[in-house]
N, C-alpha and C positions, 0 to 999 in steps of 0.2 A: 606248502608253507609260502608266506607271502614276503619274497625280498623288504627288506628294511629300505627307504628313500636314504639316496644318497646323504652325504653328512653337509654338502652345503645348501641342503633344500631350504633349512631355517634362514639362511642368508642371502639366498637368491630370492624367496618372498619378500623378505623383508625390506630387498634392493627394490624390486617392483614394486612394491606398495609404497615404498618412500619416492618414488619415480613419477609414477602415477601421482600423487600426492599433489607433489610441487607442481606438475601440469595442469592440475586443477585450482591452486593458487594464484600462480599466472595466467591461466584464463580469467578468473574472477578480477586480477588485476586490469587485464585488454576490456574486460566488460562496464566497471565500475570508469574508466579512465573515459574508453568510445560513450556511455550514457553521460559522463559529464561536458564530455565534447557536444553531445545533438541536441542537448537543452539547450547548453550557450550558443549554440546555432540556430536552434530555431526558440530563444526565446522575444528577438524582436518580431516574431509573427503572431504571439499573445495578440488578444482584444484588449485595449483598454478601458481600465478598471476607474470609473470617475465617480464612486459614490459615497465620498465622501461631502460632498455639496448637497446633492440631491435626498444622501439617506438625514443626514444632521439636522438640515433645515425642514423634511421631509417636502422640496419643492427641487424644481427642476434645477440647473445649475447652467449659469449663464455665463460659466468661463468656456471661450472657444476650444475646441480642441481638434484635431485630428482625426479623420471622421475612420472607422475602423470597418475590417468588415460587415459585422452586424447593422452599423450604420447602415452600410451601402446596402444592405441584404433589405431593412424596414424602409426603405425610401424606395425601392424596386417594389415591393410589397405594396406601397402607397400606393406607386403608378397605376398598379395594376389594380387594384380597389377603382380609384379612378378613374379608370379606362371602359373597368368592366361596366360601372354608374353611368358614363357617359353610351353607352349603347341606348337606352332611353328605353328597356323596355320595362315594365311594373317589376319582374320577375330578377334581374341586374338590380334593379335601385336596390330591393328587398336584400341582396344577399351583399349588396356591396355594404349596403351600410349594417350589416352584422357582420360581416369580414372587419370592415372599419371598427367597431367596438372592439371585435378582439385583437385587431392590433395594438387599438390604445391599453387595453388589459396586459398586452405583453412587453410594452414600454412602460406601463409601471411597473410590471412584474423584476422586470431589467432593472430599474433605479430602485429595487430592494423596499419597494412602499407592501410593507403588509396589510394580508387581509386574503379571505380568500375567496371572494367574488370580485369584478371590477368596484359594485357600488361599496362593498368595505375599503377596498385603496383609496377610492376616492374619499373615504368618508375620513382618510387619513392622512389626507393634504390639506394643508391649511389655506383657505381661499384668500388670505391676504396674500400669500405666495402666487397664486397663479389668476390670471386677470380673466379667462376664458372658462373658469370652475363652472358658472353657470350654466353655460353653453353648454356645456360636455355633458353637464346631468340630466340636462333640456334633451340631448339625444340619445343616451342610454336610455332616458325613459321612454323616446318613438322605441328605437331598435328592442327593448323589453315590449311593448304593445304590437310589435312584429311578428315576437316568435310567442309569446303568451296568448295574446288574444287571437281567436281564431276570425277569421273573417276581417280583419283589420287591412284596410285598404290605406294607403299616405297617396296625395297628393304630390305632383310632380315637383309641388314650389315648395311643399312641405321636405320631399326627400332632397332636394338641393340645400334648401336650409341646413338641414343634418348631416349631411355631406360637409358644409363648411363649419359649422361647430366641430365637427371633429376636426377637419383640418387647422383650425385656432388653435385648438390644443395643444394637437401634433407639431405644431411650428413655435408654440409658448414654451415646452417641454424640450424643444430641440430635435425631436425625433425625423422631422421634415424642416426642407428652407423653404 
């Protein structure tokens, strides 16, 4: 025969279980309290959010601002497009200036211009808005005759050309000083 549990078993669970409880109350409190503390701690490390100018007007936005990581991160990027261009060999120009295209594709992609090839963004900025629009389609069209046509050789003065349309842009748009 199997002994009966004592008479305070119902009472001593029911003490742990309400014990146990409130420890996990008050955890979720220390939880909810510390996540509201590490936002408001790290929420001046945010990117800044400026497309309100750029998505409205669907053109770039020529109030100054504070340049943010991502800033520093596409003008590092630039550099190094540039640097790679300046090596002068045929094989550098070709890839810098298809590096360069899609950097400008992911600075419009950044100011929220829909579309989902570069020439659709472009084709949704308004060219009164930006003074270099011509430029830029002048050199997406070399860097599409790069990777499309096969045997497509550019000229040295032809890829500096294309080199500096994109860099118009890049500096119209704010993306480079």
């Amino acid at each position: 025969m199997i002994p009966a549990p004592p008479s305070s078993f119902p009472t001593t669970f029911w003490g742990i279980y309400d014990f146990v409880g409130a420890m996990f109350i008050m955890a979720d409190i220390v939880l909810i309290i510390g996540l509201a503390y590490s936002v408001a701690r790290s929420w001046r490390f945010r990117p800044g959010f400026h497309a309100s100018a750029a998505h409205e007007h669907k053109g770039p936005s020529k109030a100054p601002h504070k340049p943010t990581m991502h800033d520093i991160v596409m003008r590092e990027r630039w550099q190094s497009i540039v640097h790679k261009f300046h090596t002068g060999t045929p094989e550098a120009s070709r890839l810098a200036i298809i590096e360069a295209d899609s950097l400008v594709d992911t600075a419009l992609k950044n100011m929220r211009i829909e579309g989902e090839h570069l020439a659709d963004r472009l084709s949704n900025l308004e060219d009164e808005d930006i003074k270099s629009m011509q430029k830029v389609w002048r050199a997406h069209r070399v860097r599409n005759d790069l990777v499309h046509t096969s045997g497509f050789a550019i000229a040295p003065h032809d890829a500096e050309r294309t080199m500096q349309d994109y860099e118009a842009f890049l500096r119209e748009i704010n993306v480079i000083e």
